[in-house]
C-alpha positions in Angstrom: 9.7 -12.4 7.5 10.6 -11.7 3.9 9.6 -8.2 2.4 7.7 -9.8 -0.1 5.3 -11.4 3.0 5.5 -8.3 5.2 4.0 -6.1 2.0 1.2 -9.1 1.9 0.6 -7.9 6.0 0.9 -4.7 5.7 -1.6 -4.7 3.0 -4.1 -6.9 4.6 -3.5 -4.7 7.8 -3.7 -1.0 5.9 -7.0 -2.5 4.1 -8.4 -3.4 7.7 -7.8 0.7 8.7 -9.5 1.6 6.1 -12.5 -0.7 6.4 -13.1 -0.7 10.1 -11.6 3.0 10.6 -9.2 1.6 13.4 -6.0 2.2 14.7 -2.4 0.5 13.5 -1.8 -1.1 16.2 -5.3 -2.9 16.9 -5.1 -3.5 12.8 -1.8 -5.1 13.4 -3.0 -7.7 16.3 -6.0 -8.5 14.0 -4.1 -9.5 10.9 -0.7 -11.0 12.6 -2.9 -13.2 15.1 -0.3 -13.8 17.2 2.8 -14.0 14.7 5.1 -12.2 15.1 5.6 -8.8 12.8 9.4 -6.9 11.9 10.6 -3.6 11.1 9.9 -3.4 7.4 6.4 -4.3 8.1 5.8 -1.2 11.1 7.8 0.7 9.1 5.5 -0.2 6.3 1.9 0.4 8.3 3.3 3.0 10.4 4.8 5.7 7.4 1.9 5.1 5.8 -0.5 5.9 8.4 2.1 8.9 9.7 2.5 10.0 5.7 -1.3 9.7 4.4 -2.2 13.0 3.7 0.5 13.6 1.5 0.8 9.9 -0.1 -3.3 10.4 -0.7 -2.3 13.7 -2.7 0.4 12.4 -4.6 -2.3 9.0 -5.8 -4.8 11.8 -6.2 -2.4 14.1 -8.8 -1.4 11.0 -10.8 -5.2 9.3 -11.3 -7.7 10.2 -14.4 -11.4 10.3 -14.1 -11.1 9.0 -11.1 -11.1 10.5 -7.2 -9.3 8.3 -4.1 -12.4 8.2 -2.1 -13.8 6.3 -5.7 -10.9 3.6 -5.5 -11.6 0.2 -4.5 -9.5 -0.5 -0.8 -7.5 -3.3 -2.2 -6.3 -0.3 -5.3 -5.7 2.3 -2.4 -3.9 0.4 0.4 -1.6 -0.7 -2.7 -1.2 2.5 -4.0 -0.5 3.5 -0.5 2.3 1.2 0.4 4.4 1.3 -3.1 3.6 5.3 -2.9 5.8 5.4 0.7 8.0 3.0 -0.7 8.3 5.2 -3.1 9.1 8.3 -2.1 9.4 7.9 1.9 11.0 4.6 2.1 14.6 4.5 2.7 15.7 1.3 0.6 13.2 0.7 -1.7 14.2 1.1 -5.2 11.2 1.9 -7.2 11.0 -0.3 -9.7 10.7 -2.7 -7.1 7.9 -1.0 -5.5 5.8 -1.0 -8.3 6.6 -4.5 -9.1 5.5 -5.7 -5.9 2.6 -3.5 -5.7 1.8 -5.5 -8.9 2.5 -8.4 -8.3 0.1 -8.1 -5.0 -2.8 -7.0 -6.8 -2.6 -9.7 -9.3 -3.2 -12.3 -5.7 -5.8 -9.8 -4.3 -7.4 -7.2 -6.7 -9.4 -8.2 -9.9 -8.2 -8.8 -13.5 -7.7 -5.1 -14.0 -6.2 -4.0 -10.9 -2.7 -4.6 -11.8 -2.6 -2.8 -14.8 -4.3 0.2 -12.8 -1.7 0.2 -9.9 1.3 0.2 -12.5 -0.1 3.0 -14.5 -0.6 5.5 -11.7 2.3 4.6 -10.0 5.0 4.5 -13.9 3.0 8.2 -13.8 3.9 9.5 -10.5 8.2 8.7 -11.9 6.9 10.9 -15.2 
């Protein structure tokens, strides 16, 4: 699976947590429908989930006039991922991270939502 693909997943599959309130691994079945997943993509859903106290504080410190409970899911589960990329991910380098993010939210968020992502996340390297 490429990394670029296993981001798309691991979005769609971090968005379904946080809509249905479920766990990783029942998130993971639903979205992968039988395909099969690879490391980058658990070790995507599964530092997220295992970081997201901290990864939720570090959004929180870097957004204006705005609160994470207030962000859209498609903003947050981005936001999420390129955070732990970021600054838990092993082999991520972080313009990359924020690219992708990006790039993402231009196929899944509205006209506005890439702009948002890449400001909060160019702020958290400030």
């Amino acid at each position: 699976m490429k990394r670029r693909t296993a981001r798309e997943k691991a979005f769609q599959i971090l968005f379904q947590m946080d809509m249905n309130d479920i766990e990783p691994k029942e998130a993971m079945e639903h979205v992968l429908e039988g395909e099969r997943g690879d490391d980058f993509l658990s070790e995507l859903v599964i530092g997220v989930n295992k970081h997201r106290l901290a990864i939720d504080e570090k959004i929180s410190q870097n957004l204006e006039n705005w609160t994470i409970e207030r962000l859209a899911s498609v903003e947050k589960a981005l936001l999420r991922i390129a955070t732990y990329e970021m600054f838990y991910g092993a082999d991520t380098p972080q313009g990359v991270a924020i690219n992708e993010a990006v790039e993402i939210a231009h196929s899944y968020g509205d006209e506005k939502s890439g702009k948002f992502i890449n400001g909060v996340l160019s702020k958290m390297l400030k």
